[in-house]
PyMOL Python script that loads the backbone (N, CA, C, O; Angstrom):
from pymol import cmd

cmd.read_pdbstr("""\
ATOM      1  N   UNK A   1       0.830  -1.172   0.000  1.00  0.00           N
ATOM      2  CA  UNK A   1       0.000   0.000   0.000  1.00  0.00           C
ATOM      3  C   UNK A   1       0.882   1.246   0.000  1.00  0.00           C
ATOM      4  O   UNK A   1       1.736   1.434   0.866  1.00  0.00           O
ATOM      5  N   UNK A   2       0.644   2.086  -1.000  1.00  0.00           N
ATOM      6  CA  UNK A   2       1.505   3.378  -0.699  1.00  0.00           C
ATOM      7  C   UNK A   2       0.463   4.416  -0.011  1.00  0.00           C
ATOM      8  O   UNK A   2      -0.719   4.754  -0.087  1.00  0.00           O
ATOM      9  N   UNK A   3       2.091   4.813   0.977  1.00  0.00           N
ATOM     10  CA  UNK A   3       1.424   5.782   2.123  1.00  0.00           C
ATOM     11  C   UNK A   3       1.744   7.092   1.420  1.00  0.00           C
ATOM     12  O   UNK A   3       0.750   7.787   1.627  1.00  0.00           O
ATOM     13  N   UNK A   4       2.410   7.629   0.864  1.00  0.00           N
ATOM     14  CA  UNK A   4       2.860   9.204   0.433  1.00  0.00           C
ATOM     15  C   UNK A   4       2.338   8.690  -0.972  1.00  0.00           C
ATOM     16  O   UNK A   4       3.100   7.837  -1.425  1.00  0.00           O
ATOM     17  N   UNK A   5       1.129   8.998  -1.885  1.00  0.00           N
ATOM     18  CA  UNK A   5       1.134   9.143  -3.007  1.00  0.00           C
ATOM     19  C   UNK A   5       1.541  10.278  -3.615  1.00  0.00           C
ATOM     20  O   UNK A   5       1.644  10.259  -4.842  1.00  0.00           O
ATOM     21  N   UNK A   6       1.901  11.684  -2.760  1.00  0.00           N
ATOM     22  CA  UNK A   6       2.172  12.273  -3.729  1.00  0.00           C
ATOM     23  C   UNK A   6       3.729  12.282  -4.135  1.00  0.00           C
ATOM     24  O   UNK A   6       4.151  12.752  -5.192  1.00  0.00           O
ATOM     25  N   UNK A   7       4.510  11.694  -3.138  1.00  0.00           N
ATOM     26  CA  UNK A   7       5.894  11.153  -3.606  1.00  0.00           C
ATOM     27  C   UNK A   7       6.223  10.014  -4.400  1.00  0.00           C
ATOM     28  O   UNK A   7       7.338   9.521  -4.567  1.00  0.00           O
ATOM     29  N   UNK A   8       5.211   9.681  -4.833  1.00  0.00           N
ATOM     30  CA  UNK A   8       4.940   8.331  -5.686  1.00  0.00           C
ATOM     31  C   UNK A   8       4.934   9.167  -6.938  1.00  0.00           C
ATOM     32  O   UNK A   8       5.871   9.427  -7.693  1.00  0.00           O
ATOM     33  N   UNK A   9       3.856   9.477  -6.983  1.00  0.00           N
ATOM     34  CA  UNK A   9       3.582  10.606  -8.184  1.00  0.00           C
ATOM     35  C   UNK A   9       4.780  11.738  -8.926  1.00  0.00           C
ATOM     36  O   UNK A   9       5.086  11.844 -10.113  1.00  0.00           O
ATOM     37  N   UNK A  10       5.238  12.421  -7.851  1.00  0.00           N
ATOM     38  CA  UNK A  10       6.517  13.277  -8.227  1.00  0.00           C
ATOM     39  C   UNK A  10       7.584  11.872  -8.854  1.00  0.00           C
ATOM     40  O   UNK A  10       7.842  12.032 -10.047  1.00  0.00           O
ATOM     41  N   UNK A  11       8.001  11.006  -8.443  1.00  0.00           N
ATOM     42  CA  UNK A  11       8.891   9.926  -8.913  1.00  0.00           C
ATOM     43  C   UNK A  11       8.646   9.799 -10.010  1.00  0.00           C
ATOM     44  O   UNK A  11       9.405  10.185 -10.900  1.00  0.00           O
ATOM     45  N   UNK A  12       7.335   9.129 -10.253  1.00  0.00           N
ATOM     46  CA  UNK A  12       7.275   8.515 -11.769  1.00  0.00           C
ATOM     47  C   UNK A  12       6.866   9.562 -12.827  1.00  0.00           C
ATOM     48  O   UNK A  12       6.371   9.113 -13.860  1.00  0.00           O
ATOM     49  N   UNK A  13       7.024  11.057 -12.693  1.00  0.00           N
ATOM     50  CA  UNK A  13       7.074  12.136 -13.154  1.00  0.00           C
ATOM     51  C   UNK A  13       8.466  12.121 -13.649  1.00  0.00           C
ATOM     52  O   UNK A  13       8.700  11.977 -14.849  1.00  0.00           O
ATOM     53  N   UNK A  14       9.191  12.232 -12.964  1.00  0.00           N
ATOM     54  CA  UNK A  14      10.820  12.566 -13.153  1.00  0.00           C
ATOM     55  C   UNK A  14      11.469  10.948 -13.888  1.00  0.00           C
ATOM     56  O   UNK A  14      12.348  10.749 -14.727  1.00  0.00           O
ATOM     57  N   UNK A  15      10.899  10.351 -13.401  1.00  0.00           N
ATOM     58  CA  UNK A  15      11.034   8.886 -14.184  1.00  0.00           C
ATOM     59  C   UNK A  15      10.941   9.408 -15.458  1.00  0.00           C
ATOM     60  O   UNK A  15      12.052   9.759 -15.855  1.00  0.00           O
ATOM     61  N   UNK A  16       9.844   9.643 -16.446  1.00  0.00           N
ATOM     62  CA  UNK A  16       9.273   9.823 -17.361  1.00  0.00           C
ATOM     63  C   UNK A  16       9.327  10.783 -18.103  1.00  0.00           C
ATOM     64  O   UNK A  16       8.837  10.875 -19.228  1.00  0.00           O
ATOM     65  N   UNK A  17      10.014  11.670 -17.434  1.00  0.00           N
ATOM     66  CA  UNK A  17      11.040  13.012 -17.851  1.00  0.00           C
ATOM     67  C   UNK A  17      12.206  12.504 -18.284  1.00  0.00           C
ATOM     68  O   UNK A  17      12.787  13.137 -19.166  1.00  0.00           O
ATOM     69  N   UNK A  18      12.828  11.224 -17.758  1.00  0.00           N
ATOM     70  CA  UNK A  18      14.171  11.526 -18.000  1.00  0.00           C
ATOM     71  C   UNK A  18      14.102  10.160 -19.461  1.00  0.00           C
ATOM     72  O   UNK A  18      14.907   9.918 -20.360  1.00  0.00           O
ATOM     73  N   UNK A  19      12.992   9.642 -19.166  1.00  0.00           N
ATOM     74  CA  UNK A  19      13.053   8.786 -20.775  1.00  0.00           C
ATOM     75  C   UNK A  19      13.149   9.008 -21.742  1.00  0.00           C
ATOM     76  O   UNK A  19      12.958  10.190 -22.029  1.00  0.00           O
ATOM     77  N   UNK A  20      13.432   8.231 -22.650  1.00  0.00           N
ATOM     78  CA  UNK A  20      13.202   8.971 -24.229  1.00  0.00           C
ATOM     79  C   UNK A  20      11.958   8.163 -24.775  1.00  0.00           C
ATOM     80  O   UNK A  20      11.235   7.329 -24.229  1.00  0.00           O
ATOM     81  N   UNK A  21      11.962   8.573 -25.737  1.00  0.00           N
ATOM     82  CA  UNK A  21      10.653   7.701 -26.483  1.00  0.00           C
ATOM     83  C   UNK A  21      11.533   6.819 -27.415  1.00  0.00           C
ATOM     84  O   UNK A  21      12.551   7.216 -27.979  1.00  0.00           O
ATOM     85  N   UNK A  22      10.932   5.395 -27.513  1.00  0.00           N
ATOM     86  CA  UNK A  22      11.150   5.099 -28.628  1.00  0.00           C
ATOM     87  C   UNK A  22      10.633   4.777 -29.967  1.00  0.00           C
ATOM     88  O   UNK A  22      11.436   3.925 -30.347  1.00  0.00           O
ATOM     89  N   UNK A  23      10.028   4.896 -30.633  1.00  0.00           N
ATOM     90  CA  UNK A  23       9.175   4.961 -31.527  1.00  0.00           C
ATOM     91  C   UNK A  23       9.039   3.079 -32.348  1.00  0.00           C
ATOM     92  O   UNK A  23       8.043   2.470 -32.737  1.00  0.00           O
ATOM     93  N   UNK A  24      10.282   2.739 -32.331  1.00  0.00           N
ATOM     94  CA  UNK A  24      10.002   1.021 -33.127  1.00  0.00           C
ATOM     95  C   UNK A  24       9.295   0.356 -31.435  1.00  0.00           C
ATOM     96  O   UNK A  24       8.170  -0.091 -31.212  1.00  0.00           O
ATOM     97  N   UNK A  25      10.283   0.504 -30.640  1.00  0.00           N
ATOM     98  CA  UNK A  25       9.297  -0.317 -29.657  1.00  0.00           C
ATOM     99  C   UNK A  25       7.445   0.204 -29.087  1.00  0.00           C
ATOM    100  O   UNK A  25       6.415  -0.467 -29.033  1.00  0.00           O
ATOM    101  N   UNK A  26       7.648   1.269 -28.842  1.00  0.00           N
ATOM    102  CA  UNK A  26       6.234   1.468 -29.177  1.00  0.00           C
ATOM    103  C   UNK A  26       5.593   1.013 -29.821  1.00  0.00           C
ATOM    104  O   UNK A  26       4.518   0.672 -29.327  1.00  0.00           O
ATOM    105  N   UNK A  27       5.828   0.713 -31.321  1.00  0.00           N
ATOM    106  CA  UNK A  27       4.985   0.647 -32.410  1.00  0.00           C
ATOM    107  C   UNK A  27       4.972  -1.166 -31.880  1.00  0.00           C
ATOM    108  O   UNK A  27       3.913  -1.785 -31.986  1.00  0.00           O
ATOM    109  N   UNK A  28       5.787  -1.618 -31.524  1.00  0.00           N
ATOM    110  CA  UNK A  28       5.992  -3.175 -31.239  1.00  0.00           C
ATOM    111  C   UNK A  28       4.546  -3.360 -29.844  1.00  0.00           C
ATOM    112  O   UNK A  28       3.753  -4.299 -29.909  1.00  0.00           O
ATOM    113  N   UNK A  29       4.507  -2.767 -29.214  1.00  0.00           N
ATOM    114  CA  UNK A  29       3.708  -3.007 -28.407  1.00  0.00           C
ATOM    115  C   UNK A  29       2.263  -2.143 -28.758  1.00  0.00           C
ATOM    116  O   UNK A  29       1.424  -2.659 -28.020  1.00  0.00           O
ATOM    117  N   UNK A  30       1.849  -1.462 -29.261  1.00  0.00           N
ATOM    118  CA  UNK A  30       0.728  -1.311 -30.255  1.00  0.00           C
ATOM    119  C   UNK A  30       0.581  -2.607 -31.110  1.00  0.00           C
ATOM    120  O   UNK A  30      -0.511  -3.042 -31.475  1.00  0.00           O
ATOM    121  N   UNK A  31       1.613  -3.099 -31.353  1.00  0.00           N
ATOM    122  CA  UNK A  31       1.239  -4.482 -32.942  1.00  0.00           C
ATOM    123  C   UNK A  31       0.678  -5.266 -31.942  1.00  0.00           C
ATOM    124  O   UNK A  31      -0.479  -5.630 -32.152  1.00  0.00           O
ATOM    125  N   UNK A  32       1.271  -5.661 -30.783  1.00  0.00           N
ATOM    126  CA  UNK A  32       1.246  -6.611 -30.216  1.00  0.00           C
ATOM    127  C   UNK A  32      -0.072  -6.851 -29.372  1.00  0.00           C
ATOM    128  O   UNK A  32      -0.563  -7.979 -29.326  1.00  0.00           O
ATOM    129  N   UNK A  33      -0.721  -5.628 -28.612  1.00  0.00           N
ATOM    130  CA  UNK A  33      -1.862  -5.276 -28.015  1.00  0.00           C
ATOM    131  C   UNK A  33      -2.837  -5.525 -28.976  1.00  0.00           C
ATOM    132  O   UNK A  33      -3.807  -6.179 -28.592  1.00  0.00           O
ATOM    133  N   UNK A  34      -2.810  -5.168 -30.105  1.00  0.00           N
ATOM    134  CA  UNK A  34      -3.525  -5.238 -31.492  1.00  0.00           C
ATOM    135  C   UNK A  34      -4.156  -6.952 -31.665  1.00  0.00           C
ATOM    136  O   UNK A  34      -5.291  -7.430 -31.651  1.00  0.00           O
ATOM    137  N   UNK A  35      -2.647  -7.582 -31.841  1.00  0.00           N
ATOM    138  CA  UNK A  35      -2.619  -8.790 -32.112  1.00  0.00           C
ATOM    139  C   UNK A  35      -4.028  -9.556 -30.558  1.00  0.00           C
ATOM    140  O   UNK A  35      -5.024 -10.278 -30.596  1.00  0.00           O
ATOM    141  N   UNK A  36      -3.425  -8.985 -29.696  1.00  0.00           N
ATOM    142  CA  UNK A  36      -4.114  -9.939 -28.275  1.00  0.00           C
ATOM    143  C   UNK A  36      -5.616  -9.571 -28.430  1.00  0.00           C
ATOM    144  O   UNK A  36      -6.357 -10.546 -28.309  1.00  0.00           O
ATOM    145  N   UNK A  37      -6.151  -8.542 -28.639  1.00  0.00           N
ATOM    146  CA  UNK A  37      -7.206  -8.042 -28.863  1.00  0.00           C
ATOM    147  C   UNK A  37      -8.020  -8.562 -30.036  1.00  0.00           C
ATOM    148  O   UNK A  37      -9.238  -8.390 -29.970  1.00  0.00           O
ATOM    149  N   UNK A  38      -7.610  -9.059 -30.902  1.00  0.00           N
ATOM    150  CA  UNK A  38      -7.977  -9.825 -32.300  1.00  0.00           C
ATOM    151  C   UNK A  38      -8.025 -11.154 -31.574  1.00  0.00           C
ATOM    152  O   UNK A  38      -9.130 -11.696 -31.579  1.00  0.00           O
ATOM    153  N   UNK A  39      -7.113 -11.737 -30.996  1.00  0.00           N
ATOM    154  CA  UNK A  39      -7.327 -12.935 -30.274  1.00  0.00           C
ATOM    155  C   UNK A  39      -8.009 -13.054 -29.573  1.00  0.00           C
ATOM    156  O   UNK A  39      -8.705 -14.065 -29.660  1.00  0.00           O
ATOM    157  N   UNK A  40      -8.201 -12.292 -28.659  1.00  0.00           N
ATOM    158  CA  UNK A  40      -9.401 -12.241 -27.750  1.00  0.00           C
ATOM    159  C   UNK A  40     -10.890 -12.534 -28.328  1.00  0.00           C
ATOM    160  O   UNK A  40     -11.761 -13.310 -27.935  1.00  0.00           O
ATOM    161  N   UNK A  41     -10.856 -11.726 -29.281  1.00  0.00           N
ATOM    162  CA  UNK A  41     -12.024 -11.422 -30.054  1.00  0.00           C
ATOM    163  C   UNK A  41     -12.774 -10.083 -29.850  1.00  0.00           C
ATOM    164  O   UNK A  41     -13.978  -9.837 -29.924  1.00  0.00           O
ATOM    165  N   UNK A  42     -12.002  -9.506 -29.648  1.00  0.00           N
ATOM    166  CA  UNK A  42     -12.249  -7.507 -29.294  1.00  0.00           C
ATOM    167  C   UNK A  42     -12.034  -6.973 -30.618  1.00  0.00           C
ATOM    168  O   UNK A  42     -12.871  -6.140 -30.967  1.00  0.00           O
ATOM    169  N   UNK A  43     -11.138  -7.242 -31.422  1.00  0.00           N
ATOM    170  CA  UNK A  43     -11.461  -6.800 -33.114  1.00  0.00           C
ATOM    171  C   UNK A  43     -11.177  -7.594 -33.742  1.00  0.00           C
ATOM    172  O   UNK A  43     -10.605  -8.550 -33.218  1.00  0.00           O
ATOM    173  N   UNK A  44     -11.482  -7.597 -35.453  1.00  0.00           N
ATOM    174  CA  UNK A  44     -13.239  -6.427 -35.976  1.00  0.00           C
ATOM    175  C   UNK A  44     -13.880  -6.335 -34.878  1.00  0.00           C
ATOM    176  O   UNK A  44     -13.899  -7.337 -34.163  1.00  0.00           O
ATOM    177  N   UNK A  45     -14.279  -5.640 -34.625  1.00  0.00           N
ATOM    178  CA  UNK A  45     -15.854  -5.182 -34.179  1.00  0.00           C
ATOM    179  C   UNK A  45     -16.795  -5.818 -35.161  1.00  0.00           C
ATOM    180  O   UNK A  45     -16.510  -5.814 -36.359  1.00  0.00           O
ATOM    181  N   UNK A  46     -17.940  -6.385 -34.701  1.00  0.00           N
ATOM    182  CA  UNK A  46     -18.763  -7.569 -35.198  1.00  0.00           C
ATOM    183  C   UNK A  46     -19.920  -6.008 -35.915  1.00  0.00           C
ATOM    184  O   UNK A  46     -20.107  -5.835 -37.120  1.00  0.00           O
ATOM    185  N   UNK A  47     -20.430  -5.230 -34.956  1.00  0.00           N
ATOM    186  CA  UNK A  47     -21.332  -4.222 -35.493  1.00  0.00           C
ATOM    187  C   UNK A  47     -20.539  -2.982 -34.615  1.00  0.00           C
ATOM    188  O   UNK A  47     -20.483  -2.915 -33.387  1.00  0.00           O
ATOM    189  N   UNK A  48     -19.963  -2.053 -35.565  1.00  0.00           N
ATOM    190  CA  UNK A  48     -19.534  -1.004 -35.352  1.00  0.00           C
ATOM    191  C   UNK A  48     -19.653   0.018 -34.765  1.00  0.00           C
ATOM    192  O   UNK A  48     -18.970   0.802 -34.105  1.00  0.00           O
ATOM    193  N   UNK A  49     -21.658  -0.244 -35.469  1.00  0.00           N
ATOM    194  CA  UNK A  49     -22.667   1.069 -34.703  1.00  0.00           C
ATOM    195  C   UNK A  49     -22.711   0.538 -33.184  1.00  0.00           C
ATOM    196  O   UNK A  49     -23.313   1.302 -32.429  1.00  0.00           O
ATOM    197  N   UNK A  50     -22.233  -0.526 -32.644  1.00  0.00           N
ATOM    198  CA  UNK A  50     -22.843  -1.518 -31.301  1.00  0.00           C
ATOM    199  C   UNK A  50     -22.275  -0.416 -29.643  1.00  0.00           C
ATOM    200  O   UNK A  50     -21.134  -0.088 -29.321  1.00  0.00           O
ATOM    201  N   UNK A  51     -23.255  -0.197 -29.123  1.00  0.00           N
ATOM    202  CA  UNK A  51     -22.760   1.018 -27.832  1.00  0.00           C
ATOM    203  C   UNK A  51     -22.793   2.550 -28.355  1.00  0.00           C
ATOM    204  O   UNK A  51     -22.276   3.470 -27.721  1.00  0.00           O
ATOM    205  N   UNK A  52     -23.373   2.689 -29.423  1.00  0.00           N
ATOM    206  CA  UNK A  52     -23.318   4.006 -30.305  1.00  0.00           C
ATOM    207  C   UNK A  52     -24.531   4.603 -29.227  1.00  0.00           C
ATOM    208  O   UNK A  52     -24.102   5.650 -28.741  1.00  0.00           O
ATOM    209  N   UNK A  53     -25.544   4.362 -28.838  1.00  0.00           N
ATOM    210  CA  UNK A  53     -27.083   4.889 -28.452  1.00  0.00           C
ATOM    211  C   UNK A  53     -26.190   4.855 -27.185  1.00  0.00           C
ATOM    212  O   UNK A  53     -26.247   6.079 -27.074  1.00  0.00           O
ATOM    213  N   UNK A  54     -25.633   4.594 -26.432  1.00  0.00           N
ATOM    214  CA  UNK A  54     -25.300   4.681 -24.372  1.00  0.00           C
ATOM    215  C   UNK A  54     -23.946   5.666 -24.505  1.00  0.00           C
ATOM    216  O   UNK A  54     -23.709   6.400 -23.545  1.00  0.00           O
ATOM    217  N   UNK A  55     -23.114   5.698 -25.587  1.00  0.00           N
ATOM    218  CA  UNK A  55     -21.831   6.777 -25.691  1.00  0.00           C
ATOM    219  C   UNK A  55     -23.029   8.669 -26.140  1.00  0.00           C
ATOM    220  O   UNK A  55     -22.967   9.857 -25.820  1.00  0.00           O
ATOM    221  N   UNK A  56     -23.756   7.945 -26.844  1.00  0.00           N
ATOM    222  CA  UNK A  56     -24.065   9.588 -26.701  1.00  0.00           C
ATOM    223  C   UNK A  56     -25.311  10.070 -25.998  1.00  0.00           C
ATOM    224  O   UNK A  56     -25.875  11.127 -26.280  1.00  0.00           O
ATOM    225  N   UNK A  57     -25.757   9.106 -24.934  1.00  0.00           N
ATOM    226  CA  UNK A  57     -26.502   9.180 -23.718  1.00  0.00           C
ATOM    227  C   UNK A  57     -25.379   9.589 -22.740  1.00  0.00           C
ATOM    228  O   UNK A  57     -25.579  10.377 -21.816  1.00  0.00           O
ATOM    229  N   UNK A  58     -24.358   9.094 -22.958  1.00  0.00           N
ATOM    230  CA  UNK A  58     -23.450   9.853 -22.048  1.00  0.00           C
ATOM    231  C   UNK A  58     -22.773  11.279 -22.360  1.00  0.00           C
ATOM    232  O   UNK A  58     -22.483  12.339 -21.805  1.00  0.00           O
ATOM    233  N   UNK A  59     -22.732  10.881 -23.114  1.00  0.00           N
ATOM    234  CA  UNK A  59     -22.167  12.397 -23.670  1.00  0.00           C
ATOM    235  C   UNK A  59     -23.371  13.705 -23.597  1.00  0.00           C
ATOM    236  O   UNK A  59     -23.038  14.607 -22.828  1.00  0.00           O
ATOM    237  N   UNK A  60     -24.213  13.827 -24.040  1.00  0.00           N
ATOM    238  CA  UNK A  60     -25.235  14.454 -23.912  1.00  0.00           C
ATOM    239  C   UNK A  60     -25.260  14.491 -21.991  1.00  0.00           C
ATOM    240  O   UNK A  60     -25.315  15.604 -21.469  1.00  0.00           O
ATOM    241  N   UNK A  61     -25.231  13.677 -21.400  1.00  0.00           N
ATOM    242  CA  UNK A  61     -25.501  13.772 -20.155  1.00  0.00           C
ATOM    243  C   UNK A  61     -24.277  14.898 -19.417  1.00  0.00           C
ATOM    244  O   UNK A  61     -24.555  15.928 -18.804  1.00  0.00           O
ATOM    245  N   UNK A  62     -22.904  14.360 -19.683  1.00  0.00           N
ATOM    246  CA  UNK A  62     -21.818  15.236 -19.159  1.00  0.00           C
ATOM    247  C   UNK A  62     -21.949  16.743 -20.073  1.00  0.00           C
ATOM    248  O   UNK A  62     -21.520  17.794 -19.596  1.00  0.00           O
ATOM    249  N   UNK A  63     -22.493  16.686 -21.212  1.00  0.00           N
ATOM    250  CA  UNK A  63     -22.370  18.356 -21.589  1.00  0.00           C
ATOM    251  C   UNK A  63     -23.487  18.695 -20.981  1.00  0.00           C
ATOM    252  O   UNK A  63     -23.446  19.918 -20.848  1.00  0.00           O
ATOM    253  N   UNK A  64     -24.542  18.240 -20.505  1.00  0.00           N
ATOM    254  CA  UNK A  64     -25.708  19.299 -20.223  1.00  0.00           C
ATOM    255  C   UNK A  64     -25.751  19.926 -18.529  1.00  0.00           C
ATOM    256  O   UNK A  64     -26.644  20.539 -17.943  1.00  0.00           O
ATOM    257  N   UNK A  65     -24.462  19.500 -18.093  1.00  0.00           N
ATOM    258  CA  UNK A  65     -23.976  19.427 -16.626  1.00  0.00           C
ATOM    259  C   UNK A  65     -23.258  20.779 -17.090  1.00  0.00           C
ATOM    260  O   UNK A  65     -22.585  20.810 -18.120  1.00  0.00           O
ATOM    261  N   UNK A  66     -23.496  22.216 -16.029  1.00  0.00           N
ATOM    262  CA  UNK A  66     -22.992  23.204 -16.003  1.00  0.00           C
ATOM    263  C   UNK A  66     -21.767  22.808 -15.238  1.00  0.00           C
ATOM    264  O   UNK A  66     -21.486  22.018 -14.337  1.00  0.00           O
ATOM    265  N   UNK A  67     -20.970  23.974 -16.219  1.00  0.00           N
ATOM    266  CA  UNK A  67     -19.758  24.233 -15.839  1.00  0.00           C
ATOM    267  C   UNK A  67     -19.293  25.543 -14.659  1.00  0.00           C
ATOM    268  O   UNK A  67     -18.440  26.378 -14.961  1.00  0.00           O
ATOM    269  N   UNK A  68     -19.680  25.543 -13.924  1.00  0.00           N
ATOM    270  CA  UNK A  68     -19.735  26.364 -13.587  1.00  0.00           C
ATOM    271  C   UNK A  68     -19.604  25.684 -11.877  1.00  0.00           C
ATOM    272  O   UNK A  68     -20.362  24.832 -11.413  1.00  0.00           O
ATOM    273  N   UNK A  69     -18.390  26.359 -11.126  1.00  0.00           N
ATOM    274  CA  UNK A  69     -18.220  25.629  -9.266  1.00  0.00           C
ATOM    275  C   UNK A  69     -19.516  25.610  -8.943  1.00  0.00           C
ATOM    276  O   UNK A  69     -19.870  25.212  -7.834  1.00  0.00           O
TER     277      UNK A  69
END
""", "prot")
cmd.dss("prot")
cmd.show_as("cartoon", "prot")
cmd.util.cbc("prot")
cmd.orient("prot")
């Protein structure tokens, strides 16, 4: 259990500052997530339109919420 999250937080800040990116391995773990997800059977998408009617029941719901404190 972490007791100081916000020294957790500052860490993996400066962690992530001091990385570089790499762009082939990235792209390797995008292929690869890709790949598990096709295996799974998470894509294709069987019907595209499928969750289309509850994403913009939600959406409609969070914009009609004032912005305002």
């Amino acid at each position: 259990m972490v007791k100081n999250g916000d020294a957790l937080r500052s860490l993996e800040i400066a962690v992530l500052r001091q990385e570089k990116s790499n762009l082939s391995n990235n792209m390797r773990i995008v292929e690869a997530m890709y790949k598990e997800a096709v295996l799974l059977g998470a894509f294709p998408l069987k019907d595209r339109l499928s969750g289309l009617e509850v994403d913009i029941r939600i959406a409609r719901a969070v914009n009609s919420v004032s912005k305002t404190p």
